[in-house]
N, C-alpha and C positions, 0 to 999 in steps of 0.2 A: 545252345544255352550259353548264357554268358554271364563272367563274376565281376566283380568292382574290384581293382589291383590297388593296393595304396603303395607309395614306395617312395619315402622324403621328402614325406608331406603333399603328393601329388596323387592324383586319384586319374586312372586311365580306365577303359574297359580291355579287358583279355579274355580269349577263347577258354575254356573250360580244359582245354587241353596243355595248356600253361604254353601257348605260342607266343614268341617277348617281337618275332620280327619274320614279318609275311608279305614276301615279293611279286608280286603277280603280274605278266606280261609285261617286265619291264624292255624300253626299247630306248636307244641313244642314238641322236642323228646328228653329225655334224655339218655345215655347211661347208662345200670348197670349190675354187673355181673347175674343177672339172664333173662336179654333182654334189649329189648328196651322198656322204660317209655312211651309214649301216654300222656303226662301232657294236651297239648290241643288240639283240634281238630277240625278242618275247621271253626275257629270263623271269624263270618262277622257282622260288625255292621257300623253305620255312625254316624256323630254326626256334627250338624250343629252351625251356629256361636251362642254364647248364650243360648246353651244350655245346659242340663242339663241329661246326661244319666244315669243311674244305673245300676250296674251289682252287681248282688243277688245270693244267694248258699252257702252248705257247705262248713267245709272246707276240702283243698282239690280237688275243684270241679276246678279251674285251675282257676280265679277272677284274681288272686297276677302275676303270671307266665306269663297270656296273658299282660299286662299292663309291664313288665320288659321285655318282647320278646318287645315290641314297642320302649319302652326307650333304649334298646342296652343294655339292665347290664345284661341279662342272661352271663354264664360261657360259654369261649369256647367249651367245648364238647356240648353246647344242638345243637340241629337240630332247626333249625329254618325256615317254610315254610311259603308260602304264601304272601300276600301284605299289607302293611303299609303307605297310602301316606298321606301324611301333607300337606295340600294345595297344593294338587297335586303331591308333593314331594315324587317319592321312599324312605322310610326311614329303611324300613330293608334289609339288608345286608352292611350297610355304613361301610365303617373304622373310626378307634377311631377318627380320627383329625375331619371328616364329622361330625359326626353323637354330636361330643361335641359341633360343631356349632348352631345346633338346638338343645339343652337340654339346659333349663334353657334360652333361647331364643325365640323357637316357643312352645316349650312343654315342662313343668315343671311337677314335682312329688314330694306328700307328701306321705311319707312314716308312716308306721303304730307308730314306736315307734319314736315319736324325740328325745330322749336323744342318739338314735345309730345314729342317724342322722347329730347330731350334734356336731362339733371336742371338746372335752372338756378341749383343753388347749387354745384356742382363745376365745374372748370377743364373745358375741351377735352381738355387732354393728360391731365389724370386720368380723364377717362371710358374714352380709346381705350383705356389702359395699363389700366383694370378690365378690358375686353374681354378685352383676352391674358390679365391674371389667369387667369381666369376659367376658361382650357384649358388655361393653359401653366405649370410650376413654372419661374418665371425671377424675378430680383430685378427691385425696382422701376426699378434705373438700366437693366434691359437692356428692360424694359416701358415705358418714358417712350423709349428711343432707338428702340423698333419705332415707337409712336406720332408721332414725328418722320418718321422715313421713309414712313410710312403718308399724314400731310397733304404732304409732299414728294411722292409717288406719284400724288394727285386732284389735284394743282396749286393748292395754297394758297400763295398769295405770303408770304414773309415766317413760317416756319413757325415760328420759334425763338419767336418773339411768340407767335404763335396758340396754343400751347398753355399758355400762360401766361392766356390770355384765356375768360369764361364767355360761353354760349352768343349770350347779348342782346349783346353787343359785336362778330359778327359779323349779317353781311349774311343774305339770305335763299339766297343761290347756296352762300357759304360754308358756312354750315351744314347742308345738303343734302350737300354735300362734304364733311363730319365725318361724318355719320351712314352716308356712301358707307365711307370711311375706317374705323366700327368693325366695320362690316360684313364686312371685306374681312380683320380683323384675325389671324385663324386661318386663312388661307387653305381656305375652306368650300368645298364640292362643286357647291352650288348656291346661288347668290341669288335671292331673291323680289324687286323693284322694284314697291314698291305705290305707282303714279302718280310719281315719284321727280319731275316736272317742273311739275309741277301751278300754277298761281300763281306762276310764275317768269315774268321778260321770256325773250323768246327770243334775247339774249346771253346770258343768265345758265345758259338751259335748253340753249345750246351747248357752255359748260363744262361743266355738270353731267354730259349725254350723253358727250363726252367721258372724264372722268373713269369713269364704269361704265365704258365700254372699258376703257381704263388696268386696273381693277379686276379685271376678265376676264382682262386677259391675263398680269395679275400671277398671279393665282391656279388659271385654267386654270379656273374655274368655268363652268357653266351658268345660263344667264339666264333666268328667266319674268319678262315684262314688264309688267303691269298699266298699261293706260292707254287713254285716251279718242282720244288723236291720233293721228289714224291716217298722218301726216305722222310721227311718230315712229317708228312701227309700220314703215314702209318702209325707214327706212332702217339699221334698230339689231335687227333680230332675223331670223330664219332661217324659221319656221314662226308663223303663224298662228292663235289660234284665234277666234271670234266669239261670245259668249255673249247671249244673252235668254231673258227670265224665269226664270236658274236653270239655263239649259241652255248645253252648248255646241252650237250650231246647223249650225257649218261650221269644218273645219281641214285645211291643208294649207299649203303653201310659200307665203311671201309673195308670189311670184311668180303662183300661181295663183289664190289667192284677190281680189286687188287685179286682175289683167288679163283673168280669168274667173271671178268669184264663182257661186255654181251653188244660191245660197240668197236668195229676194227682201231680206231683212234685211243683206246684209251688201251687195247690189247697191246698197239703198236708201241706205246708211250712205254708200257712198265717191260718189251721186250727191248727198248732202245738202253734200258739202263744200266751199265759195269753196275756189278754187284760186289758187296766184299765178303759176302757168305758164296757167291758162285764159284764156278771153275773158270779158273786163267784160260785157259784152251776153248772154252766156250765164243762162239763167233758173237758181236755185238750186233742186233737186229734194227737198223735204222731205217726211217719212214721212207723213201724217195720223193723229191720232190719238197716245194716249199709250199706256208698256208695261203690262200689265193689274196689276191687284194682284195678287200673293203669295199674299193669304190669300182670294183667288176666281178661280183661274186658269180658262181657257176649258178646255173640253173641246175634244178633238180639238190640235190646231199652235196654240201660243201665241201667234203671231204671226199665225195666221187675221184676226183682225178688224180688221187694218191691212193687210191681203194682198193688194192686186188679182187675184191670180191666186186667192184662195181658192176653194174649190169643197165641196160638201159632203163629199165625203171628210176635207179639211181638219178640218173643226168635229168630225167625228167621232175619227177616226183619228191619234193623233198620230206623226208622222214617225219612223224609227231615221236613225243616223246612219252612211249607206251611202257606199259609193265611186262617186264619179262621173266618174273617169279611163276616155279613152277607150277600149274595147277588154276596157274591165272591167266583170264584170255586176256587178246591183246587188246588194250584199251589203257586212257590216262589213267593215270592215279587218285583215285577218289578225296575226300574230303578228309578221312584220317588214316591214308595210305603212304604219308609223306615219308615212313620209311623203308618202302619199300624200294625194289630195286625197277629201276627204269632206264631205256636205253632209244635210241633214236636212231636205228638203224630196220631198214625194209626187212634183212635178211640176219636177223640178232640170233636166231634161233639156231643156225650154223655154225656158230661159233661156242656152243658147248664143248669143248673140251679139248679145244682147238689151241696149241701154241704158237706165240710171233712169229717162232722160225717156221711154222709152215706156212702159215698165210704171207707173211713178207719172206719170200723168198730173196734170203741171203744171195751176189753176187760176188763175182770173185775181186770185181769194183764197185764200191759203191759210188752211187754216180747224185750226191744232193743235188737237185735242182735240174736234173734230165728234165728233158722234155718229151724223150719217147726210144722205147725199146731198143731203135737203130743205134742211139750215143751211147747205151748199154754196151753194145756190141762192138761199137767203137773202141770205148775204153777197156774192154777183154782182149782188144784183138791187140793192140799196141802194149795193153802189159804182156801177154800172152809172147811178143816179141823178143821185150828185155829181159824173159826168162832166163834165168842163169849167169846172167850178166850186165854190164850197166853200159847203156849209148853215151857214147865218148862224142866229143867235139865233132866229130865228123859224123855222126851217125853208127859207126861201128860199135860193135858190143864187148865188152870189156868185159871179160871170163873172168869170176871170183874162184880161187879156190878153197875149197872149204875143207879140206882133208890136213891142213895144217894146222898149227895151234893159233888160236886166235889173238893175231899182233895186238897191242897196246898203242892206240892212236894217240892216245892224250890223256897226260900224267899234269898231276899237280901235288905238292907237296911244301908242307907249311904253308898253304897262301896265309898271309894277314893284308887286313887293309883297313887304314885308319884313316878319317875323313875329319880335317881339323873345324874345331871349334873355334871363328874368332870372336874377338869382341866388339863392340857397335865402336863406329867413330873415326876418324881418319888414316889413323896407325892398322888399326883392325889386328891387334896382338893375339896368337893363337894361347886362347885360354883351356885347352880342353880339345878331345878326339871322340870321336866315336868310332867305338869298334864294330865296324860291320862286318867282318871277316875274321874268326882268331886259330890260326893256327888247320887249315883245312885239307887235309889230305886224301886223293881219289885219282883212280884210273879209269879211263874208258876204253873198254874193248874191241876189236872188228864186230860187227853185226850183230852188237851189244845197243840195251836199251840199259842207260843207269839212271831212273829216279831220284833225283832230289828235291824231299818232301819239308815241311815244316812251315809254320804261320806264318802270319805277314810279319814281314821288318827281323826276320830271323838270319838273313844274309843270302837267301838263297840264289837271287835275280843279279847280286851284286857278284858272286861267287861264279854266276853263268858266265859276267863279261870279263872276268878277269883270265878264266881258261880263254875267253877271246881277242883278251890285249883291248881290248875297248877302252877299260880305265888302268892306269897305272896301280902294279902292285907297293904295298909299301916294303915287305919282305916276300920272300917266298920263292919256288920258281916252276913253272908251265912247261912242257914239252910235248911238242909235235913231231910224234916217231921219233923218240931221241934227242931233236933238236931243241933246243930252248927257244923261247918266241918271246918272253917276260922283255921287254927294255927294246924292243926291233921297232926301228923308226916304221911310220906311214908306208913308208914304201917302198922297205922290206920285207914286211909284212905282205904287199897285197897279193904277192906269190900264192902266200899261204890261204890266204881269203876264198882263194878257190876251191880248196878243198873245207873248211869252217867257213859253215851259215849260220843263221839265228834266225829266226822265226818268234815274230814278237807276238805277247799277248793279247793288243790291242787290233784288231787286224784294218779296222777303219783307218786308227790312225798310223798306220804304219805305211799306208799308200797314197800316195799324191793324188787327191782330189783331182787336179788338173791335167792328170797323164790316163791315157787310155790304159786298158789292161796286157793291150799286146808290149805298148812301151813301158809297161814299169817291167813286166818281166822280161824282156831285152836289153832294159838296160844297164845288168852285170857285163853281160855278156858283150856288148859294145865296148863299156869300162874296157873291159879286159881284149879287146883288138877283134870281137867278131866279124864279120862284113855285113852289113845289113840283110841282105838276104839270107848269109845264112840263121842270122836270128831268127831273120822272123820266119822261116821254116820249122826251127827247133820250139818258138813259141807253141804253134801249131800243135807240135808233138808233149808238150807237155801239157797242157790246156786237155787233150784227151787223155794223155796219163792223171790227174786230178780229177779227170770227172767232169769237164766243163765239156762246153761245146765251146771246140776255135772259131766259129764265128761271129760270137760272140765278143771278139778282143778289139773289136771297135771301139764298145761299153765302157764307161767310167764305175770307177768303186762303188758310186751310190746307187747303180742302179744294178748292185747284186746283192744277197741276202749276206747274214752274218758268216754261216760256214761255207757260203761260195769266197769268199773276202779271205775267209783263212786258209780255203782250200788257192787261190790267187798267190797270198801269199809264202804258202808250201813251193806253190813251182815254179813263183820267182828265186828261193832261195834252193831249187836243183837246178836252174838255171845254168849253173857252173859244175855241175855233175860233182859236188862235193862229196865227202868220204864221211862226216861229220854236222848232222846238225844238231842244234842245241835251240831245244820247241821250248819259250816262255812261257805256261800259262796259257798253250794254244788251244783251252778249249773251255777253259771258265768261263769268257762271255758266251757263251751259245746253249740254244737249248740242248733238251736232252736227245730229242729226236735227229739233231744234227750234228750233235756231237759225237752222236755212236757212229755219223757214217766217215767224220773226219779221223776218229781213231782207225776205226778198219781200212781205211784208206792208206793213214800211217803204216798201221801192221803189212799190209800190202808193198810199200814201198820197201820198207827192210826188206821183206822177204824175198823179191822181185831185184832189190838196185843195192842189195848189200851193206844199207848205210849202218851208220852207229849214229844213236841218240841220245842225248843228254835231257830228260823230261824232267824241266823244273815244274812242280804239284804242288798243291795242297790238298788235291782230291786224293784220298787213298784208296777210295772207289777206282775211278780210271788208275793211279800207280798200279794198284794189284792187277790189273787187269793188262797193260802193257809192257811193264818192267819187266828186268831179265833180275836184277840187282836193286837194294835199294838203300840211300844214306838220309837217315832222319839228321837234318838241325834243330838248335836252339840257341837264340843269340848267340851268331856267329862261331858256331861250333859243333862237327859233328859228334851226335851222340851215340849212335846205332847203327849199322851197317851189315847189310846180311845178305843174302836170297833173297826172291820176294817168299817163295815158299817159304823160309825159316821165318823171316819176319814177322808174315802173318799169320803161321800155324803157332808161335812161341814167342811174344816180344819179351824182351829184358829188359830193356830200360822204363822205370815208372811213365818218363815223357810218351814214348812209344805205347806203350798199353792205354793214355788216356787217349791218345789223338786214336788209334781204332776204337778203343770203346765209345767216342762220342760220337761216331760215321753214323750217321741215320741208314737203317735197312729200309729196302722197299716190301715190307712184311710185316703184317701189324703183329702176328703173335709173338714171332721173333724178333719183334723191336719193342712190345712191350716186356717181356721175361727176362731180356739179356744181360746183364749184369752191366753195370756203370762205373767206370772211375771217373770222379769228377776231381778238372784244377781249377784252382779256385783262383782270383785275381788274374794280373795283366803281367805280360812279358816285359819284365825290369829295364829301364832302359840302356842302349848297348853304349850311352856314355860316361854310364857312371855301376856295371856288372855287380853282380854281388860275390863277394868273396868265393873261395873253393867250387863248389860243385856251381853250378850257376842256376840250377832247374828247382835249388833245393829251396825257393822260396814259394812255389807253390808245388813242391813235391806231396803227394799225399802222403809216402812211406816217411817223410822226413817229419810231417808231423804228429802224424798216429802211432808209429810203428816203431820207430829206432831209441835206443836208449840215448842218453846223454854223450855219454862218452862216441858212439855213434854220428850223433847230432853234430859232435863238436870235431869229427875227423874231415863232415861233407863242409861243416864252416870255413876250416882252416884248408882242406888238401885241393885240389883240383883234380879230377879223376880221369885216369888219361885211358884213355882208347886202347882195353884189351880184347884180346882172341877167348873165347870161352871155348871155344872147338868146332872144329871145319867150319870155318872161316868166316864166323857169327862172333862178330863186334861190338861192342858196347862200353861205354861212359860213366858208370856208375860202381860206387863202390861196395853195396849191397846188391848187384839186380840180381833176379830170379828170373827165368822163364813164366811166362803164363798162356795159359789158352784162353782166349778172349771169343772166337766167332763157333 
């Protein structure tokens, strides 16, 4: 049976079960010179009025592709098969003029980056006001006042301003928050959320989430989620679904799929994850192996040959996507079964009550991107070697002793570093500094891991190279075992370069396109007087410590996956058997699957080769899970510094309590219950700080909580870095302890 839907002025027909958007066998095909692409494959899902669905997966796995085949922006060459109806509505295959009548009408989309999103020679408030154009016969004054209420509604401070301002003169949260904003503009049926969070801090990604609320409840729309976090995932959508290679694998309620996944890929996904409600000592449980290519998919379950349960049925036979609720045979999911739980695997029913760590049996190396049991055993047998000790230049093992107190490798104290401001023109007079650095003091230990956390543009990355003389300090001074390094020419320094590595964020762009994998990581080693053979010997020897296969060192950068590329760049920089590395951000581009085997890989190396780490984060997920120690920033300045135990059993500083209270759990009960600090606006900028305390303009306690006389001590004082007892440091001149997880 079916009703007449009226909704601004438009009349559609809908299912009596109030479905706004129903997918069925959807399929995307690209063309390319070596075949045809497979990008998706028979995806079916529904999503009813107010609700809230999720789509979860690599990437890769088709999430981005199935969501642009619905909106009409794929490129003419893709193939496009299968059904899209919108309230009923056929909506793929429409022509431009059709298909623009519902975009941005019935069905809107936020796209992952809003600054591509957004024209950057128009205003903010002209953009939203084109949106209503765009559906609604209204004047420009009544189109510019929807647009006010619209950044009023996602929570933009200051909105009268904001629309008056072009894209680059907002922040990366705000703008995320504009593009939420024109989305929302014609109050649409449904919204797509492609990544909406992606490359945000996680204050910034707690406004953001927020506001989609807000957005929801203004409009009364339907949410499909698109994202990688499955901390997100728990606590901001209603149903589920899991995608790999193209497919959707498993869907059902967030509930069931997070607390009994029934498909090894989506078990593996929520064991791959650092948690910040888990235990630190907990081993991280990552997939082996990478997701197959597109254009050579396996026969039989695409996920066979990462499957420990695989069996020959597997490689043959590829899985349907049956019901696995108790009580029910195994068969599709009926005509109003859509929320039930379903999974696509031969042998689903094995996996009751089964956890990641026993099906993916943890290694004492994780080896991302094996090819087969033998390089397992490889890579055991060579760390199994450096047991105890670290292979020195020649091969020999270089005995750590651990029975002494643990030396202090690298001391910093006061850095500051200020980065002039000039002005336009041929003088270029310095009008102004920005302080990226103020005042930052830290030591790193032997066979110490110290975390330094905090949002983007906080100083952190800036802070890393200055312990490594990369940029000149303006005050302050650095030492290496005693020695000071601050002001050592090129090459004075490159003594010391042998023991300090860096390990960059970016791990593509950190290796030469044009050098094979054996020559980028040989060529410290040469730098530094190796002999060619015995490089490329040592090569060998690292490539299996990392978890590669060394015959593989022919191979250029592109033709390895993201955490081979990082795990590359890990053992170029032991290359020189360093005492000291300092990981940038070595694991934020990468999924989660492969980022649990690059931390354990890490953990591996300390424990095995002695090192000391410097882990600059913003995940406090991964810090708590790797760190020995850990020092929170904030515009250039440490605020908190403790244990990771004290840390995060008790933080003191308000900054500290919000940045863990907005960490997405991967647990829907306990990520919806758990109490919130939310900060509200954007980090001040660090060329023009705000007086005394510097946190205190989006401190919460500073504006709910402190009297006057209070207020006006965080305005005027600057609050310097005390000891509260055993050796839990903090910045503030109110904190408390609090229990947050």
């Amino acid at each position: 049976m079916t009703t007449e839907y009226e909704n601004k002025g438009h009349t559609a027909v809908a299912d009596t079960d109030d479905v706004v958007l129903e997918v069925s066998d959807l399929s995307v095909t690209f063309p390319s010179d070596d075949g045809p692409l497979p990008a998706v494959r028979q995806v079916s899902y529904k999503v009813r009025r107010g609700e809230a669905l999720g789509i979860v997966g690599e990437s890769g796995s088709g999430k981005s592709v199935t969501s642009m085949a619905i909106m009409g922006l794929l490129p003419r060459n893709a193939k496009v098969e299968g059904s899209a109806r919108l309230l009923g509505r056929e909506i793929i295959g429409l022509d431009d003029k059709r298909i623009s009548e519902v975009r941005g009408q019935r069905i809107a989309m936020i796209f992952q980056d809003p600054l591509t999103s957004l024209n950057p020679v128009y205003t903010v408030g002209y953009q939203i006001a084109e949106a209503v154009h765009a559906h609604r016969k209204v004047s420009r004054k009544e189109a510019l006042a929807r647009a006010l209420e619209l950044l009023e509604i996602v929570g933009i401070p200051s909105p009268e301003q904001r629309l008056k301002q072009y894209p680059h003169e907002l922040s990366g949260g705000m703008r995320q928050r504009v593009v939420i904003a024109i989305a929302m503009a014609n109050d649409p049926d449904v919204i797509i959320a492609d990544e909406p969070t992606t490359a945000l801090d996680v204050t910034v990604q707690a406004q953001v989430l927020d506001a989609l609320q807000r957005a929801r409840r203004e409009t009364g729309a339907a949410l499909v989620l698109i994202t990688h976090d499955l901390g997100v995932v728990a606590g901001q959508v209603d149903r589920v679904g899991v995608m790999y290679a193209g497919r959707i694998m498993e869907m059902g309620s967030v509930e069931e799929v997070f607390y009994r996944p029934r498909m090894p890929y989506a078990l593996g996904l929520l064991g791959s994850l650092p948690r910040l409600d888990g235990d630190r000592g907990d081993r991280l449980t990552p997939i082996l192996g990478a997701p197959p290519s597109l254009r050579d998919l396996p026969s039989g379950c695409g996920f066979a040959p990462r499957c420990p349960m695989a069996r020959d049925r597997c490689h043959e036979e590829e899985p349907r996507l049956l019901l696995v609720e108790e009580g029910e045979e195994r068969r599709p999911a009926g005509e109003g079964e859509v929320d039930l739980h379903t999974a696509a695997c031969h042998f689903s029913e094995e996996l009751i009550e089964v956890d990641a760590t026993d099906l993916f049996k943890v290694t004492s190396v994780d080896t991302e991107g094996a090819e087969s049991v033998a390089e397992v055993e490889r890579a055991e047998a060579l760390v199994s070697e450096a047991r105890d000790g670290y292979l020195d230049e020649d091969g020999a093992a270089e005995t750590a002793d651990t029975s002494a107190e643990p030396e202090i490798l690298l001391r910093a104290d006061h850095l500051v570093k200020h980065f002039p401001i000039r002005s336009k023109g041929l003088l270029r007079r310095k009008v102004g500094a920005v302080q990226a650095v103020s005042g930052v003091s830290l030591d790193l230990r032997e066979r110490e891991t110290l975390a330094l956390v905090g949002e983007s543009g906080c100083g952190k990355s800036t802070t890393a190279r200055l312990l490594l003389n990369l940029i000149r300090l303006t005050s302050g001074e650095v030492s290496y075992r005693g020695r000071p390094i601050q002001g050592l020419s090129d090459r004075r320094m490159r003594p010391l370069r042998k023991d300090l590595q860096l390990v960059f964020q970016d791990p593509f762009a950190s290796l030469d396109p044009r050098m094979t994998v054996t020559d980028i990581i040989a060529e410290p080693m040469r730098i530094h007087g190796s002999g060619r053979q015995d490089a490329g010997r040592r090569v060998k020897e690292l490539l299996e410590l990392v978890g590669l296969n060394p015959e593989h060192g022919s191979r250029y950068p592109h033709e390895f996956s993201g955490g081979q590329r990082q795990r590359i760049g890990v053992a170029r920089a032991l290359s020189l058997n360093p005492k000291v590395l300092v990981l940038d951000e070595p694991v934020s581009a990468l999924d989660v699957s492969i980022q649990a085997g690059v931390i354990n890989l890490l953990e591996d190396l300390q424990d095995e080769l002695g090192l000391s780490y410097l882990f600059v984060s913003h995940d406090l997920s991964v810090v708590k899970h790797i760190a020995d120690r850990v020092a929170v920033m904030y515009l250039g300045g440490i605020v908190e510094t403790a244990t990771t135990e004290q840390l995060f059993s008790a933080p003191a500083h308000p900054y500290t309590q919000a940045l863990i209270s907005a960490i997405p759990l991967p647990d829907p009960v306990k990520e919806r219950t758990r109490e919130r600090i939310i900060v509200t606006g954007d980090i001040p900028s660090p060329a023009d700080p705000p007086s005394g305390c510097r946190f205190r303009t989006r401190c919460p306690k500073f504006a709910g909580e402190l009297s006057e006389a209070e207020r006006t001590k965080c305005v005027e004082e600057p609050p310097e870095l005390r000891d509260r007892g055993t050796g839990h440091q903090d910045a503030c001149h109110y904190s408390q302890a609090v229990e947050l997880i």
